[in-house]
N, C-alpha and C positions, 0 to 999 in steps of 0.2 A: 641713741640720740646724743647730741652736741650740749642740748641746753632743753632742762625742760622746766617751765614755766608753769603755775599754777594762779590760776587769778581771784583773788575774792574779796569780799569786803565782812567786816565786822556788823554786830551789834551786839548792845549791851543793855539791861534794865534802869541803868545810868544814863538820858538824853544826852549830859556834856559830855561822854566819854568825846575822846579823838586821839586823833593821830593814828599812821599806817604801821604798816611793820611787815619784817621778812623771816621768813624762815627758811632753814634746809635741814640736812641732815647733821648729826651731831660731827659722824667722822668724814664732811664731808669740806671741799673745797669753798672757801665762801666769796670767793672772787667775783664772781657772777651776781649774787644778792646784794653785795656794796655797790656795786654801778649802777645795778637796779633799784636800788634804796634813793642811791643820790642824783640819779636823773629823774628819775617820780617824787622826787622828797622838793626838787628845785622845781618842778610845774604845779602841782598839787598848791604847795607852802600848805602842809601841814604838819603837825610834828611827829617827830619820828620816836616811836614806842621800840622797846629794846627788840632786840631780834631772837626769835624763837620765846617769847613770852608765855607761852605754854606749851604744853607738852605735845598735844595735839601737832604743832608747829613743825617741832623737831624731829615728830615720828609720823608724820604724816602718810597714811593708809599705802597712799601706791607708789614712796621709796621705802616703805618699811616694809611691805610684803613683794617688793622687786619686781611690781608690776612692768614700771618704767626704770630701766637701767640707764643713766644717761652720763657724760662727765662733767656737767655742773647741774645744782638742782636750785630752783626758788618758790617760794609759796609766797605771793605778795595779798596781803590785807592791805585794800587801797584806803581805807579809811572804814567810819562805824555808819553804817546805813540807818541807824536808829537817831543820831545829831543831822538835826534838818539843816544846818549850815554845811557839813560835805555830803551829806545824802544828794541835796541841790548841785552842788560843784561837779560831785562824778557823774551825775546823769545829763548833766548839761554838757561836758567835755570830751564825752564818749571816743571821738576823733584824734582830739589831745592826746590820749590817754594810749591808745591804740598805736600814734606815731611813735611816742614816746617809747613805748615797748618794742615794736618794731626797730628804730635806729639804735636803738641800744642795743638788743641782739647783734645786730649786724656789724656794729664798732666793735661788739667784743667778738665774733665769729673773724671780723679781717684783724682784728689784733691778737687772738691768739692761733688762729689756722692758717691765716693768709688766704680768707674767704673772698673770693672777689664779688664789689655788686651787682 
């Protein structure tokens, strides 16, 4: 694969936790999770939590046992399903959210492949 995407959301014991976050691999390209961070960071406006903030993040099951071998990887936490103010947001934008991810692949697939759409 070109780009493989991982989608999920948080929760915490903590109601006010927020903010989303990205992760990849430790040795791995991170070009693909900043674009994905800052176009889901600008429709979301939630704050953005450091990237790979756990380890879980950085070593995530199917790039660390080489399920998926791809040449860029991202694990997006859209936000914490457990704070009723983005629990509401993500499930009401479902679309938003979806395009958002969509055009962003594809600006980075003709910007580094010369993908046409």
């Amino acid at each position: 694969a070109k780009i493989f995407l991982v989608l999920h959301a948080d929760g915490s014991t903590n109601p006010k936790a927020r903010g989303f976050s990205v992760g990849y691999p430790p040795a791995s390209n991170k070009e693909y999770a900043e674009n994905l961070a800052e176009a889901y960071g600008a429709l979301a406006n939630f704050p953005q939590r450091p990237d790979n903030n756990t380890k879980n993040m950085s070593h995530y099951y199917a790039w660390r046992n080489n399920h998926i071998v791809a040449d860029y990887y991202c694990l997006l936490e859209h936000g914490f399903l457990t704070n009723t103010v983005e629990r509401e947001w993500m499930t009401t934008h479902i679309p938003e959210i979806a395009d958002c991810h969509v055009n962003t692949i594809r600006k980075f697939m003709i910007d580094k492949y010369n993908f046409k759409k």
